[in-house]
C-alpha distance (Angstrom), angle and dihedral (degrees) to the residues before:
residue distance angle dihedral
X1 . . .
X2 3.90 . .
X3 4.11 94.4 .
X4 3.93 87.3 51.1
X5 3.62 93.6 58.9
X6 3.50 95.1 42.9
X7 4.04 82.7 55.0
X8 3.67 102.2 52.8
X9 4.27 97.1 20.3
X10 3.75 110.2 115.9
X11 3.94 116.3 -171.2
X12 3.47 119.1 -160.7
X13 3.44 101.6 -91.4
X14 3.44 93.3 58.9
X15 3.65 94.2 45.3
X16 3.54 97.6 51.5
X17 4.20 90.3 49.3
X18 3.48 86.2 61.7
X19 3.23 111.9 51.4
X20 4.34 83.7 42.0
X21 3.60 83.2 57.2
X22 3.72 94.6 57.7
X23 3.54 98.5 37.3
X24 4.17 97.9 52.8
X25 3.72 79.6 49.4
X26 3.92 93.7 54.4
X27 4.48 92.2 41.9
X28 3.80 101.1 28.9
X29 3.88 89.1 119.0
X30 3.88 94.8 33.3
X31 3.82 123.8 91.0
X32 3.57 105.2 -113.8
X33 4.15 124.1 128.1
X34 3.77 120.1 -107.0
X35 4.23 81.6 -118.6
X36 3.88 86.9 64.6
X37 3.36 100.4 52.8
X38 3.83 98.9 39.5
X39 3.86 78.0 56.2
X40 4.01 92.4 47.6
X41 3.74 90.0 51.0
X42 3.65 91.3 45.0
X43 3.57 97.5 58.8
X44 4.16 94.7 49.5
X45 3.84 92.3 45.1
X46 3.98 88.7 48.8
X47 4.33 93.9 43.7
X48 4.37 81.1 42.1
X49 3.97 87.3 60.0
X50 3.50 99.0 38.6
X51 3.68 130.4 79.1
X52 3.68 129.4 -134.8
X53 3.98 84.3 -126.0
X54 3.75 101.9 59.1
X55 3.30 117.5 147.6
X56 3.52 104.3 -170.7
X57 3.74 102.1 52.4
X58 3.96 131.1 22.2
X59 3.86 103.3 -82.8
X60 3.86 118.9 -148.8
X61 3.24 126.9 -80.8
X62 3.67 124.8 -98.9
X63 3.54 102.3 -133.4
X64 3.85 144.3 -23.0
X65 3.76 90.2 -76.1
X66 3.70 82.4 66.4
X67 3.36 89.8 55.2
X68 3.30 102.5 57.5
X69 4.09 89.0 40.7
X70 3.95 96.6 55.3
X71 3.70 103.4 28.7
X72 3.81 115.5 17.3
X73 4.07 103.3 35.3
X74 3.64 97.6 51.1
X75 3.53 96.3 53.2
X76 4.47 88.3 75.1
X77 3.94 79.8 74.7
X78 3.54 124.1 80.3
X79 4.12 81.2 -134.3
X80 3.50 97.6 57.0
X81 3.86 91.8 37.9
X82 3.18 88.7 67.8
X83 3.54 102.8 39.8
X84 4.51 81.5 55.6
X85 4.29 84.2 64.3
X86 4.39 90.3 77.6
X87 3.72 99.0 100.9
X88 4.36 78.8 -158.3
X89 4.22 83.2 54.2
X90 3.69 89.6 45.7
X91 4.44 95.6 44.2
X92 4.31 83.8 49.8
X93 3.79 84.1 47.5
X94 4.33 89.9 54.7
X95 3.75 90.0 32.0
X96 3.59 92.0 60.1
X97 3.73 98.2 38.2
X98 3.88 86.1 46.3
X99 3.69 86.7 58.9
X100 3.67 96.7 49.3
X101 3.49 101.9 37.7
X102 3.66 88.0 40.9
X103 3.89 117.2 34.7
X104 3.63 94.6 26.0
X105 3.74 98.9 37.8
X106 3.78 89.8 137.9
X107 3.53 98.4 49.4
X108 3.60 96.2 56.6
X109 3.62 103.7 33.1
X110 3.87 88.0 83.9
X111 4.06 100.0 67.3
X112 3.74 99.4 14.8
X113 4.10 139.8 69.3
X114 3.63 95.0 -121.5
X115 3.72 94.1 -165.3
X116 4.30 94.6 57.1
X117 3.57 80.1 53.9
X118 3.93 98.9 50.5
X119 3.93 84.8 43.6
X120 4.16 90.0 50.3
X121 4.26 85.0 48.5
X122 3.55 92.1 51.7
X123 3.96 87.6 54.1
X124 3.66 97.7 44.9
X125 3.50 94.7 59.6
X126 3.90 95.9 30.2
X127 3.95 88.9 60.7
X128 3.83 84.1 37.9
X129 3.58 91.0 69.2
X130 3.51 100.4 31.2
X131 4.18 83.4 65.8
X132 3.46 102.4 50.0
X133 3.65 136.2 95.5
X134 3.43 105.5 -157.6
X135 4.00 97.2 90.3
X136 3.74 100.2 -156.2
X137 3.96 90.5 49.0
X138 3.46 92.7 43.4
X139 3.71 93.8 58.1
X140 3.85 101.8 40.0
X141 3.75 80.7 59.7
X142 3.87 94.9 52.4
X143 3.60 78.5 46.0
X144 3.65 94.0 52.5
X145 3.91 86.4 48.6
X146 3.45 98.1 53.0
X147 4.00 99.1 61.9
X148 3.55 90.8 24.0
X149 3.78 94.9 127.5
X150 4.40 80.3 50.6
X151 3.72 85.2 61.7
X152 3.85 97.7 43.3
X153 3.43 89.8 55.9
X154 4.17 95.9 37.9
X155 4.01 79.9 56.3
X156 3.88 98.8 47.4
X157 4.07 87.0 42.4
X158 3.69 82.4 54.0
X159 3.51 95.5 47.4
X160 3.66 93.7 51.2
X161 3.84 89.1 53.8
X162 3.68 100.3 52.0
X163 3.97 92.2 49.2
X164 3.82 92.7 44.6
X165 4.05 95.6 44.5
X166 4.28 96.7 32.7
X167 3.40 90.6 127.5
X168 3.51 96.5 51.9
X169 3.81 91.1 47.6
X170 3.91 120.2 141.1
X171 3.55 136.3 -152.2
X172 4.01 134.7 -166.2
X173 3.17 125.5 -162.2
């Protein structure tokens, strides 16, 4: 069983070269920063690697309902208000919306208004950044914010690809 998972085991490394790949492909003539899409690519290879049943961390959401459940809903109560403050609540918020909006564009375009949600992803990470401290963080998220509906579409583009060419897939290790 060890030479199987040696075949189909993807570190992190690898994981996060591939979806870089596939993004630079998807923006090389748009006017993002390298920072953005290392960050872009980041966020796929971390949601590729981590299941929807973690226990350890808060695993991403399912589907725009989810959304709405975990991030948008809870902020009517002075609780959850609060709780929508965390700049590192808020980035999971646009990460996961980025990945549904984005990666699984197709999926979700059937039951959901796709541009709400690309508006609500723009302000999770905007008031991300807005919260945070660490300047240079703070403004690759604005960043991030600002051609967020860019990325959602560099992600579903990407998405597209990979199902279309998964045959013709290639790895490095």
């Amino acid at each position: 069983m060890g030479d199987l998972t040696e075949m189909f085991g993807v570190n992190s490394k690898q994981a996060f070269d591939f979806f870089l790949r596939y993004l630079c492909e998807e923006v090389v003539s748009k006017n993002v920063s390298e920072m953005e899409t290392l960050y872009v690519a980041s966020v796929m290879a971390h949601y590729a690697q981590t299941s929807r049943h973690e226990a350890m961390s808060m695993s991403p959401s399912g589907s725009l309902y989810d959304i709405l459940d975990t991030f948008v809903l809870p902020g009517f109560t002075a609780e959850g208000a609060a709780g929508l403050q965390d700049p590192e609540i808020l980035e999971v918020a646009g990460s996961h919306t980025l990945l549904l909006v984005g990666f699984f564009r197709d999926q979700m375009k059937r039951q959901h208004n796709l541009g709400w949600y690309v508006r609500l992803g723009q302000s999770f990470f905007d008031r991300a950044g807005s919260r945070l401290k660490a300047e240079k963080k703070a403004g690759l998220l604005r960043s991030v914010a600002l051609n967020f509906p860019l990325w959602a579409t560099a992600c579903s583009n990407m998405s597209r690809t990979l199902r279309e060419e998964r045959f013709l897939l290639k790895f490095e290790s």
